[in-house]
MARZAZA-507507 format. One line per 10 residues: their letters; for each residue x, y, z of C-alpha. Coordinates in nm, 2 decimals, always signed. Last residue first. Layout:
# MARZAZA-507507
A> X:Y:Z; ...
//
This chain:
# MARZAZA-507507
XXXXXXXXXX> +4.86:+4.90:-7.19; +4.55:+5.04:-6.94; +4.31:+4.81:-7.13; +4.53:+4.49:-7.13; +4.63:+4.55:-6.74; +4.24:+4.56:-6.69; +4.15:+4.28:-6.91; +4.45:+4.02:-6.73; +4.31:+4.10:-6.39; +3.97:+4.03:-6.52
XXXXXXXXXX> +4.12:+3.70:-6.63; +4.34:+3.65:-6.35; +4.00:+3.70:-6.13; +3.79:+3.48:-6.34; +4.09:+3.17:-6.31; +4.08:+3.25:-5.87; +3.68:+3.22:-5.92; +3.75:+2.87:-6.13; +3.94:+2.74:-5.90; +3.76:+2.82:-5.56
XXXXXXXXXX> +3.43:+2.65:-5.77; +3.68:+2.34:-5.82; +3.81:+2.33:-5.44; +3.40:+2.35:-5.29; +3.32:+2.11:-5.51; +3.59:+1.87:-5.40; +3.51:+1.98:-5.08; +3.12:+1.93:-5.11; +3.24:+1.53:-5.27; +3.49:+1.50:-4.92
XXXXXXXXXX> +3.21:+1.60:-4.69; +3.00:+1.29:-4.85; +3.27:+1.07:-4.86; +3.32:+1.13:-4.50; +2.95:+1.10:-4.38; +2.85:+0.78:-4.57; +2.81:+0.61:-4.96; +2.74:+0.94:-5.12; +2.58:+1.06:-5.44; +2.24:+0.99:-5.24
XXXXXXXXXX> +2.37:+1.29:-4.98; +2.41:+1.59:-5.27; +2.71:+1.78:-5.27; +2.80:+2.18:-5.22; +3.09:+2.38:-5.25; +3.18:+2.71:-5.09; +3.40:+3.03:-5.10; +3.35:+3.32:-4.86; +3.53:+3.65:-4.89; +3.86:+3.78:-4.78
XXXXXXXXXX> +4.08:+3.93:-5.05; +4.01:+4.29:-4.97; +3.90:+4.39:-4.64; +3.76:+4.19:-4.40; +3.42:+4.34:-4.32; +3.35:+4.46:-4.66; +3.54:+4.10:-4.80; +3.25:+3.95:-4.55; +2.97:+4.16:-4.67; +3.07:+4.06:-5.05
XXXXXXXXXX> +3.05:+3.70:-4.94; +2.71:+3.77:-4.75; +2.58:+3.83:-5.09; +2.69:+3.51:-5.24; +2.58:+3.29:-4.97; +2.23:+3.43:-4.95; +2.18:+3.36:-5.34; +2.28:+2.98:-5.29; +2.05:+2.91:-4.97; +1.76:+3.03:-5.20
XXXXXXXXXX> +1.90:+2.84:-5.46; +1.94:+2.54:-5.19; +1.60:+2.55:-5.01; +1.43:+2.25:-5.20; +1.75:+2.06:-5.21; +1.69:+2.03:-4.86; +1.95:+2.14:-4.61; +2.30:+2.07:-4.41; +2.50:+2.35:-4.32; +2.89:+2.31:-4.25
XXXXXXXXXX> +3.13:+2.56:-4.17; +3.54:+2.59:-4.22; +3.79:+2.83:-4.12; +3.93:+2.63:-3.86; +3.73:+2.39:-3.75; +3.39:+2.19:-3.82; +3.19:+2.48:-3.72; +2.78:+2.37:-3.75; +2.45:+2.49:-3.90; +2.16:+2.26:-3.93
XXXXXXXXXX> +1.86:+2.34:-4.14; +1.51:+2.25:-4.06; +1.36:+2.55:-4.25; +1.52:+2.84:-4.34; +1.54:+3.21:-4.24; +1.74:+3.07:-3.89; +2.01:+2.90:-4.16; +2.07:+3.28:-4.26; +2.06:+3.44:-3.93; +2.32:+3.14:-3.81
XXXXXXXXXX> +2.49:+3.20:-4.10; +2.55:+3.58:-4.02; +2.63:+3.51:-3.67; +2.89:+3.24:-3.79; +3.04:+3.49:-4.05; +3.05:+3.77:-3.73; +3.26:+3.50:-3.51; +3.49:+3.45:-3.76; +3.56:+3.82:-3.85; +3.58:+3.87:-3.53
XXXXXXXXXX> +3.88:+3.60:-3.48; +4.09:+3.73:-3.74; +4.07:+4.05:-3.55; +4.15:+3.89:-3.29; +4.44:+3.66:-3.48; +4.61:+3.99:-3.57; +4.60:+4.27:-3.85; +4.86:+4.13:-4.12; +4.89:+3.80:-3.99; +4.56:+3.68:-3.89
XXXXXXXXXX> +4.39:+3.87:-4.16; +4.58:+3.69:-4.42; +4.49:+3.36:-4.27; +4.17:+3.46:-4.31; +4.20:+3.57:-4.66; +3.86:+3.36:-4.75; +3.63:+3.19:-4.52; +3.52:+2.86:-4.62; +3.19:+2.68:-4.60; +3.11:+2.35:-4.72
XXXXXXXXXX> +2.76:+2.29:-4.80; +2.55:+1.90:-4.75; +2.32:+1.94:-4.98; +1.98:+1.72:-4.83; +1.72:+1.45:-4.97; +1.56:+1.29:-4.75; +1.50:+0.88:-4.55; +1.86:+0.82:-4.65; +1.90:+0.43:-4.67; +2.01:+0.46:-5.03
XXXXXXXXXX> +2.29:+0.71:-5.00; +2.35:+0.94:-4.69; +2.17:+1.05:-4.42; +2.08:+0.74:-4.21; +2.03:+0.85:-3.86; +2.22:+0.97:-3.58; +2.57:+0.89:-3.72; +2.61:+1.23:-3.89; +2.45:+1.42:-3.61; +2.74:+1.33:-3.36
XXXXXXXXXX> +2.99:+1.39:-3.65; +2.87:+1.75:-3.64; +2.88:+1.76:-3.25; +3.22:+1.61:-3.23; +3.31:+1.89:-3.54; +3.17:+2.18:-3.35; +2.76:+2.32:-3.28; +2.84:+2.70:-3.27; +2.92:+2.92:-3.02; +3.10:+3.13:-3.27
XXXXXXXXXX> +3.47:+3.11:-3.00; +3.39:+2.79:-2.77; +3.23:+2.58:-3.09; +3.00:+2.38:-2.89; +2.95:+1.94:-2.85; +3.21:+1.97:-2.55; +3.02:+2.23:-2.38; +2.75:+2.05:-2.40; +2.83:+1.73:-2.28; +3.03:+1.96:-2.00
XXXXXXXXXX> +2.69:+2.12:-1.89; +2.47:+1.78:-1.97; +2.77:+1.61:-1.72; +2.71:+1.93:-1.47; +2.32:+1.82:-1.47; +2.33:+1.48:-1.47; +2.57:+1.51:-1.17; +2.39:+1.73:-0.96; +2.06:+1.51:-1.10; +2.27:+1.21:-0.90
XXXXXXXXXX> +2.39:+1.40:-0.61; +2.00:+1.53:-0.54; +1.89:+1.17:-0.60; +2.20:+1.01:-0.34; +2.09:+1.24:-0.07; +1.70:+1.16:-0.16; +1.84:+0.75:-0.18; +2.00:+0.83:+0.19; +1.69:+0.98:+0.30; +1.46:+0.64:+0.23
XXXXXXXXXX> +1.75:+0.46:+0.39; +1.72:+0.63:+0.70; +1.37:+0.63:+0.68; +1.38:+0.24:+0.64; +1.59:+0.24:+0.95; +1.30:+0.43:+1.13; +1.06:+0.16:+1.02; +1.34:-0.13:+1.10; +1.35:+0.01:+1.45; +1.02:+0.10:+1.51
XXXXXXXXXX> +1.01:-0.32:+1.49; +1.26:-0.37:+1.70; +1.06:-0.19:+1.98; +0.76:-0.41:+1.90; +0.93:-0.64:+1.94; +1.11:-0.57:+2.24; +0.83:-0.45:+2.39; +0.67:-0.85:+2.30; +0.91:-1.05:+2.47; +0.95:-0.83:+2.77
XXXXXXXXXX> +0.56:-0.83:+2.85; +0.59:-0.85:+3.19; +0.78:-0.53:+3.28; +1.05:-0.49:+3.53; +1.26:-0.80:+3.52; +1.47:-0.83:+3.79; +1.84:-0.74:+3.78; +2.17:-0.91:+3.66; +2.03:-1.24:+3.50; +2.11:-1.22:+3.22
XXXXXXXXXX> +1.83:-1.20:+3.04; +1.69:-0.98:+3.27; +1.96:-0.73:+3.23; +1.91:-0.76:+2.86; +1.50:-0.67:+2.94; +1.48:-0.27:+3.03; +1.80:-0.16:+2.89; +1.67:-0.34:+2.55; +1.31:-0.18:+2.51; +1.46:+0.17:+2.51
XXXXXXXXXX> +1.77:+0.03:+2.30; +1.57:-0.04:+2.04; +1.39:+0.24:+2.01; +1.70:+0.40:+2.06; +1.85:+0.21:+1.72; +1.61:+0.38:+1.53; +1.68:+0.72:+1.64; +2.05:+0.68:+1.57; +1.99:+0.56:+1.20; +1.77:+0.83:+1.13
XXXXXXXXXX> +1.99:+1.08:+1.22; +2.29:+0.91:+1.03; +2.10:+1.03:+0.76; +2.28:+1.36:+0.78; +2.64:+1.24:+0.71; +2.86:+1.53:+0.86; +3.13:+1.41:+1.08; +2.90:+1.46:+1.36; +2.64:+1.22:+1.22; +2.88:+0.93:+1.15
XXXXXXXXXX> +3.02:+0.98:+1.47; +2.67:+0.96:+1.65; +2.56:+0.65:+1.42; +2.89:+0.44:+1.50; +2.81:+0.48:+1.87; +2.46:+0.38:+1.83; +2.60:+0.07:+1.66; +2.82:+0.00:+1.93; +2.62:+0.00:+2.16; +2.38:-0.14:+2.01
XXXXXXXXXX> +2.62:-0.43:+1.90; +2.72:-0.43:+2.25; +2.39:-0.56:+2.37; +2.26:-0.78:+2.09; +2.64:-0.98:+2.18; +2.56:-1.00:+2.50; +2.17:-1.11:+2.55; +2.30:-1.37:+2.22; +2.57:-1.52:+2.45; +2.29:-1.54:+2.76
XXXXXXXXXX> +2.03:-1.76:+2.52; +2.27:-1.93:+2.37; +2.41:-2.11:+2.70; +2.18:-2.42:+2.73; +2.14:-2.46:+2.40; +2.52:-2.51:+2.37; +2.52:-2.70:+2.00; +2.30:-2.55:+1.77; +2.27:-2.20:+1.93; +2.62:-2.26:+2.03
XXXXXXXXXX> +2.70:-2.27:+1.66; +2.65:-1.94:+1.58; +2.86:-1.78:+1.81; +3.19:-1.78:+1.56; +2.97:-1.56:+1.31; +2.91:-1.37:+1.61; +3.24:-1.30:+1.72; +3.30:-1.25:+1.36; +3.06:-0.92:+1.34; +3.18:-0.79:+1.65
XXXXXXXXXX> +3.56:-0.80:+1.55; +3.46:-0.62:+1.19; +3.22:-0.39:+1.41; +3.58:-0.26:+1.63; +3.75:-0.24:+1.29; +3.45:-0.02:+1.10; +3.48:+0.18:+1.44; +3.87:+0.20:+1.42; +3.81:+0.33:+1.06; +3.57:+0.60:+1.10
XXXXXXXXXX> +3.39:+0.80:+0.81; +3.56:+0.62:+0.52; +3.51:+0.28:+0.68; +3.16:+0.37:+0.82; +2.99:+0.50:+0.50; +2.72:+0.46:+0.72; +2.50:+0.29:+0.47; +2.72:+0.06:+0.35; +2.91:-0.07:+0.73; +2.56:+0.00:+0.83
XXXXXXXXXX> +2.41:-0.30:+0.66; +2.72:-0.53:+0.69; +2.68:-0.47:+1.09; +2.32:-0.54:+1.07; +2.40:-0.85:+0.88; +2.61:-0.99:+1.16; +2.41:-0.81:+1.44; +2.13:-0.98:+1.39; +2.28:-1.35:+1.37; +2.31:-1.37:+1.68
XXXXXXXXXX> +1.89:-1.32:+1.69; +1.85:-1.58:+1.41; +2.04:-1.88:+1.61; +1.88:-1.80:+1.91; +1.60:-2.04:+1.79; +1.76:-2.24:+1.57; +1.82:-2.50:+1.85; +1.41:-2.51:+1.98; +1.32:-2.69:+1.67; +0.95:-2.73:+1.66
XXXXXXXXXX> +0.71:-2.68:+1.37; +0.32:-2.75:+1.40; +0.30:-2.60:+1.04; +0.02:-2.27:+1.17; +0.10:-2.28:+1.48; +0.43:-2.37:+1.53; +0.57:-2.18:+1.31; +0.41:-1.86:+1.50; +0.52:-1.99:+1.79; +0.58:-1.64:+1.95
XXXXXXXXXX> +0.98:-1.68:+1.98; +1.01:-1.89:+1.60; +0.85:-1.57:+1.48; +1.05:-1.34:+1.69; +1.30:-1.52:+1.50; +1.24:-1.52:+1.17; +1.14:-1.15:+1.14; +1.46:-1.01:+1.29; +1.65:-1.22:+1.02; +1.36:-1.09:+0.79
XXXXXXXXXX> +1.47:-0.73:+0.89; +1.85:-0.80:+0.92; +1.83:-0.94:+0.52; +1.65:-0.65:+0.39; +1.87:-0.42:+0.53; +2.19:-0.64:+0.39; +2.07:-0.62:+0.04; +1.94:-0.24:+0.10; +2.28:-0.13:+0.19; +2.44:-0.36:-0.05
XXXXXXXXXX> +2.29:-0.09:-0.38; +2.19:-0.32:-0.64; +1.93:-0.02:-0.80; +1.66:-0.26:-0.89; +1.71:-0.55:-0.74; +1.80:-0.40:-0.39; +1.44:-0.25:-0.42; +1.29:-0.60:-0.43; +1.52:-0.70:-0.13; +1.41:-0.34:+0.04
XXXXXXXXXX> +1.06:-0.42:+0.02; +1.05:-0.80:+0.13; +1.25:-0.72:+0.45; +0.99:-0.42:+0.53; +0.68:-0.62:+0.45; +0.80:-0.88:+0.68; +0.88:-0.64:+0.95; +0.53:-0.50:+0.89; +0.36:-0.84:+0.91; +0.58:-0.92:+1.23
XXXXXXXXXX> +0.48:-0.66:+1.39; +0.09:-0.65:+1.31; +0.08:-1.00:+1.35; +0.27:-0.94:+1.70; +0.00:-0.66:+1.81; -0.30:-0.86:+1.69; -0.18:-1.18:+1.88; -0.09:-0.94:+2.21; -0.44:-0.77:+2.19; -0.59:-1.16:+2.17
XXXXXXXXXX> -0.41:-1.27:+2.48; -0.51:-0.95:+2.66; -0.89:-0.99:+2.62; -0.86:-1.38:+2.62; -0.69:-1.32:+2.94; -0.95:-1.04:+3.09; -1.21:-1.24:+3.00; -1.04:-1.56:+3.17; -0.98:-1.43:+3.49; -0.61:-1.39:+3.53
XXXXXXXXXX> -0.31:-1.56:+3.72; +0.01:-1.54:+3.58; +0.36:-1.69:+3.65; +0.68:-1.56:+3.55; +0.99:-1.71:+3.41; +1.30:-1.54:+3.48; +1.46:-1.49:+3.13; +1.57:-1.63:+2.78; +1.53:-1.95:+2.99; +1.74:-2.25:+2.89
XXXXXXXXXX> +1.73:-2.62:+2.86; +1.39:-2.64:+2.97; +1.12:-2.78:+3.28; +0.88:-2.61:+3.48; +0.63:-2.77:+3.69; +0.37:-2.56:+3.83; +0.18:-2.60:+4.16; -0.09:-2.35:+4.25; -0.24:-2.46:+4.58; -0.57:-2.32:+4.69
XXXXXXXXXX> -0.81:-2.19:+4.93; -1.16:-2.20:+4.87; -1.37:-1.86:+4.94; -1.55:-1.81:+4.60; -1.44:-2.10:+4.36; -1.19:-2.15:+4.11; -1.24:-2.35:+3.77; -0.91:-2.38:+3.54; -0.82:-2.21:+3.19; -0.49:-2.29:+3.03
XXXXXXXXXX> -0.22:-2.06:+2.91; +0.07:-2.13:+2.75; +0.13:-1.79:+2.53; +0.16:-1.71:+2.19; -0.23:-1.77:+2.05; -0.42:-1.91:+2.38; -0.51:-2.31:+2.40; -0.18:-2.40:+2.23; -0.06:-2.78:+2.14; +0.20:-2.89:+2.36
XXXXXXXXXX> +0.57:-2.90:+2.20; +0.68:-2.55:+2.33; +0.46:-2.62:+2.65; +0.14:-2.76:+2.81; -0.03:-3.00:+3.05; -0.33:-2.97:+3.24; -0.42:-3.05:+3.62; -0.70:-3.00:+3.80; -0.78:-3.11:+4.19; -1.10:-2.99:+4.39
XXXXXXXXXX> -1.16:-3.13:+4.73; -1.27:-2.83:+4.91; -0.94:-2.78:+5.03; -0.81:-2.75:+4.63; -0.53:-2.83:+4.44; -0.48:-2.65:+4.14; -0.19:-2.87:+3.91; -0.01:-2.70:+3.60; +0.27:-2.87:+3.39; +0.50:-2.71:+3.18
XXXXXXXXXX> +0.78:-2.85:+2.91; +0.98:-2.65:+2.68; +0.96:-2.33:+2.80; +1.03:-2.03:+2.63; +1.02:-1.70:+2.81; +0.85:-1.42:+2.97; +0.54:-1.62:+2.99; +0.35:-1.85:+3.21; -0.01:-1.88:+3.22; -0.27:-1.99:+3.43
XXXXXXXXXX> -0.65:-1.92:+3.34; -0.93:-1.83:+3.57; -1.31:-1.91:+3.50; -1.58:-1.87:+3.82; -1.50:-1.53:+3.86; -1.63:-1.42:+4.23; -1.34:-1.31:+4.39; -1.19:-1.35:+4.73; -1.04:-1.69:+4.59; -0.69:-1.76:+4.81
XXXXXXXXXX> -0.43:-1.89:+4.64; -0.10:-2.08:+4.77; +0.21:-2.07:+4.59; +0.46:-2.41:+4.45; +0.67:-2.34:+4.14; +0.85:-2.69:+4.09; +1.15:-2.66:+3.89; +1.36:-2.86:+3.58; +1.66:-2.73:+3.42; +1.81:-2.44:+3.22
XXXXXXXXXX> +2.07:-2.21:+3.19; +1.87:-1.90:+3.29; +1.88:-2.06:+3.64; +1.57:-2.02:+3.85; +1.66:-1.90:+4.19; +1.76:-2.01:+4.52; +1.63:-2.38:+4.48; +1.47:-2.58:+4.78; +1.53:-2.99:+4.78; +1.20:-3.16:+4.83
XXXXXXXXXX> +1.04:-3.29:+5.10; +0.86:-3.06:+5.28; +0.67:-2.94:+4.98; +0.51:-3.29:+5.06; +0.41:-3.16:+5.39; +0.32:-2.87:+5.27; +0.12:-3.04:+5.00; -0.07:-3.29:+5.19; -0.36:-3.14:+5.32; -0.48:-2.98:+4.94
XXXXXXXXXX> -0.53:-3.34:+4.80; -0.37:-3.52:+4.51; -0.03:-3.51:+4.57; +0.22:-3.41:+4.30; +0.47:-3.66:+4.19; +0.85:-3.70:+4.17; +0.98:-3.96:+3.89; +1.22:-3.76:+3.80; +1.33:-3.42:+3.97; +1.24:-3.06:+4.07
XXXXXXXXXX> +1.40:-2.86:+4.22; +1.20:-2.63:+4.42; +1.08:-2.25:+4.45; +0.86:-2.18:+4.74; +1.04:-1.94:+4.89; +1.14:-1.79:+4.65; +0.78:-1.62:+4.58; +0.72:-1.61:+4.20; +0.51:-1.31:+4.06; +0.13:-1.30:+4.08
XXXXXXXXXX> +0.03:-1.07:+3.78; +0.03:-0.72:+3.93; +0.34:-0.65:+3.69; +0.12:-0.67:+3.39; +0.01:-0.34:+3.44; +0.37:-0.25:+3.34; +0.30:-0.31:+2.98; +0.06:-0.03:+2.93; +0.42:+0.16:+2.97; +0.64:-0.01:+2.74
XXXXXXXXXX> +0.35:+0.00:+2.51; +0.30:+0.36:+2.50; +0.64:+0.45:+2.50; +0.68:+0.25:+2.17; +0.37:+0.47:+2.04; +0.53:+0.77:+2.17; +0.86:+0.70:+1.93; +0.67:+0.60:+1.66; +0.49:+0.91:+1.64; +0.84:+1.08:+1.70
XXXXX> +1.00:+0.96:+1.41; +0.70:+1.01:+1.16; +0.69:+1.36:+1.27; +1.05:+1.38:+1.17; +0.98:+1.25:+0.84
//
């Protein structure tokens, strides 16, 4: 699993860095960044656009809040590609029109944006014609109510855009494929085993899912749908059911309590942000950049006390969210404006980032259910152990009376349902109770245990019989009629070995009763006792007899 980790981890690397090639894409020059307003037109010809630059009114920076800009920077063609395309990216923009004025006469304009249909997949490109040696003006309107970040402007020969353009589509279908796969996989697995951790997984996954896929256009493209308001509505609502997934997983209130407090404050801060996304368009973009960046914080933060308090699979957990941080220390500040941007392809590192994430937080999970196996067959295993202990005789380890009545229920023994015919014997050990008091309960007690090792021989020399210690003094073997003479003549010779072993007046007495003559278990038990009682009256009657004989003879 490790391996896994860190295979992940290089590829992320790997993007973040081939991303910074992008940063050679011409970047926006302040000094010709304008407000833009209604009604205010582009010139036609190259001549006039300084002068026409001239007149507007000169903006310090693009606010992440929104509003409308013109993007004004001269080009000069020392190449000889014939096909170029503009693009801006970094961010969603609702409304963007490009103008290439040239001083050979040349003028082309194109219109895109969130609502414009899309030449490139995920991006707002459009090609234009350049020339060797003509010098140019690259104008760009930019309008929106927010900017996730500082827009940038590209300006690429059209090979090496379609080359990049379609690396980027394959890279976010493979993302968001796998994210979806992920969500889709731990809801199914939450339906089997109903633990929350995967309930809440799932749902961060396809909350992740929904809106990178609302980010890229992906709903646009394929059902031409636009809502720019629910946006940033999925990406506060990460940490919401992020912070119900670790809260399970983590174990986070037993483990740390001020933490689990501290996430509880986190996770209704965002349930009180949602609106804004809805409502504050302008400002959801820099609320979610916060709340994402102190629940990573504080997530990573839970992870490491977690770990050090002795859950293992915290591991996981903190080598997830460090993918996501990697991506996320790199782009928040952008976001909010506190730094520049340092790689190009923010949008997509951060997927891709997020999307190591929920891998590794499957691993996490993955380890958890191996914890949870282990402590589940640790558990079959000492409940067999005490099932078993309760079902045994402690003293002739012997199957007992719970075990005996266990068996009795099983299947249908007795009366008209019984599938065999079977004696049910009753066993009892004579002058026990005499051997208790005259030589001492061990003794008592050896003579127990050596009558269940000489049943358990006997029963062994038979065929599918059951042997079991009902209590006291008493046994129970159950066998076919077939085997009871046989049965019968052991009995009576391991009585004489008993009153050997016991001394005189113990033996063995027993009575026997046949499972169709019985309506269930008990009465069945109670017609071998009642046997069992009569055959114990007429030995006692043939010992007064003899008893009688003897004193007779020596009178």
């Amino acid at each position: 699993m490790f391996q896994r980790a860190w295979v992940s981890l290089l590829l992320c690397l790997t993007l973040l860095i081939g991303s910074f090639d992008s940063i050679a894409a011409p970047a926006i020059d302040q000094s010709f960044l304008f407000h833009s307003s209604a009604y205010q037109e582009v010139p036609s010809r190259h001549a006039d656009v300084m002068e026409w630059l001239s007149t507007l009114e000169k903006a310090d920076k693009i606010s992440l809040t929104g509003g409308s800009y013109w993007l004004a920077m001269p080009v000069m063609m020392y190449e000889d590609e014939s096909e170029w395309v503009i693009n801006v990216r970094n961010s969603v923009v609702e409304s963007l029109d490009y103008y290439m004025l040239g001083d050979d006469g040349s003028n082309q304009d194109s219109h895109t944006g969130y609502y414009a249909p899309y030449e490139f997949l995920f991006d707002y490109g459009r090609k234009i014609k350049m020339s060797y040696g003509v010098e140019y003006w690259l104008i760009v309107q930019i309008e929106s109510r927010y900017f996730s970040s500082v827009p940038k402007v590209e300006l690429k020969p059209f090979s090496e855009h379609k080359r990049s353009s379609d690396l980027e589509a394959m890279a976010v279908g493979l993302c968001l494929g796998g994210l979806l796969f992920i969500a889709l996989y731990n809801l199914l697995i939450y339906t089997s085993i109903f633990d929350r951790a995967f309930l809440y997984y799932g749902l961060y996954v396809l909350t992740y899912f929904a809106g990178w896929a609302l980010t890229f256009h992906v709903p646009a493209h394929l059902m031409n749908f636009h809502n720019l308001e629910i946006h940033h509505l999925f990406f506060i609502g990460l940490p919401i059911f992020n912070i119900l997934f670790y809260r399970h997983f983590l174990q986070l209130p037993e483990y740390s309590p001020l933490l689990w407090n501290l996430s509880k404050l986190l996770l209704w801060t965002c349930i009180l942000a949602l609106p804004t996304s809805i409502f504050w368009v302008s400002h959801t973009a820099l609320i979610a950049s916060v709340l994402i960046m102190l629940w990573i914080a504080l997530a990573i933060t839970c992870g490491n006390v977690c770990l050090l308090k002795g859950f293992s699979p915290a591991r996981y957990f903190i080598i997830a969210f460090t993918c996501l941080l990697l991506p996320s220390v790199l782009i928040l500040p952008g976001n909010l404006g506190l730094a520049p941007d340092l790689i190009a392809y923010a949008e997509l590192a951060t997927l891709f980032g997020g999307t190591i994430d929920a891998l590794l937080l499957s691993l996490a999970l993955a380890s958890k259910i191996k914890i949870l196996s282990r402590e589940r067959q640790s558990y079959i295993e000492t409940l067999g152990r005490a099932w078993k202990k309760i079902r045994q005789d402690q003293l002739t380890q012997l199957p007992n009376r719970h075990a005996f009545d266990e068996f009795m229920h099983s299947q249908p023994l007795t009366g008209k349902e019984a599938r065999q015919t079977l004696h049910l014997f009753l066993l009892d050990i004579d002058g026990l109770k005499q051997v208790n008091h005259t030589l001492g309960h061990q003794q008592g007690d050896s003579l127990l245990q050596y009558a269940a090792k000489q049943l358990t021989l006997i029963c062994e020399a038979h065929e599918r019989v059951n042997l079991f210690r009902i209590g006291g003094d008493n046994f129970v073997i159950l066998i076919s009629v077939e085997q009871t003479s046989s049965l019968k003549l052991e009995l009576e010779t391991l009585a004489k070995e008993l009153e050997r072993e016991g001394g005189n007046g113990t033996g063995l007495s027993y009575g026997y009763a046949l499972n169709h003559d019985a309506r269930d278990a008990r009465d069945w038990l109670r017609n071998a006792d009642i046997d069992m009682y009569e055959r114990k009256t007429e030995k006692r009657r043939h010992r007064q007899t003899q008893l009688l004989s003897t004193t007779g003879s020596l009178i």
